[in-house]
N, C-alpha and C positions, 0 to 999 in steps of 0.2 A: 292501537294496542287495546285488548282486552281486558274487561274490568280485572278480570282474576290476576293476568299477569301485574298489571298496577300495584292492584293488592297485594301481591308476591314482595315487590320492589318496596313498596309499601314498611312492609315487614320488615325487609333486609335492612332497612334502616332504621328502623326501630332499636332493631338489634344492634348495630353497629355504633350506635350513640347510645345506645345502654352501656355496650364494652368499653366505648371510648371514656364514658364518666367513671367505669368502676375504675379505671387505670387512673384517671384524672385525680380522683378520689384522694389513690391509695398515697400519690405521689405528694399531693396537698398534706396530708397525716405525716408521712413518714421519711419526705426527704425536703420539702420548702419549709420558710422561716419567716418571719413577719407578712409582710405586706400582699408579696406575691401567692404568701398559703391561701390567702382569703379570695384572691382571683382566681386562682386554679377552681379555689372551690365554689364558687358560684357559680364560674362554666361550668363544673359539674355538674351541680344538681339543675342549672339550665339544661344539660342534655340529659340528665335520669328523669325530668318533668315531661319532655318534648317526647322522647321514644315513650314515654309509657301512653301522655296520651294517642301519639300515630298506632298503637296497637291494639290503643281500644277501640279507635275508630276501625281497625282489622277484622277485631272480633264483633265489636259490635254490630257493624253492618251487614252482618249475616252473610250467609252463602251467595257465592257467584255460579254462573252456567257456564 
């Protein structure tokens, strides 16, 4: 496989654990209660930490051929 398409997949997941925390998020806020609010929300923000860095490494790593 080719660096760019990596990169691509790369991304898609970035994304995809971006999404999945902001739902994670919303559901820890406004529909869980003690115990399990604070695990929902850790997963969260362990997946809003994980896709932001996989994107920098996207952007950062400059252009592919």
């Amino acid at each position: 496989m080719s660096p760019a398409m990596m990169k691509m997949w790369i991304s898609f997941a970035a994304m995809g654990a971006m999404f999945v925390s902001i739902l994670a998020i919303y559901i820890s806020r406004y529909k869980l209660k003690g115990f399990f609010k604070w695990i929902v929300a850790l997963l969260a923000y362990i997946f809003m930490i994980s896709g932001g860095l996989m994107m920098l490494y996207v952007v950062l790593s400059g252009p592919t051929v």
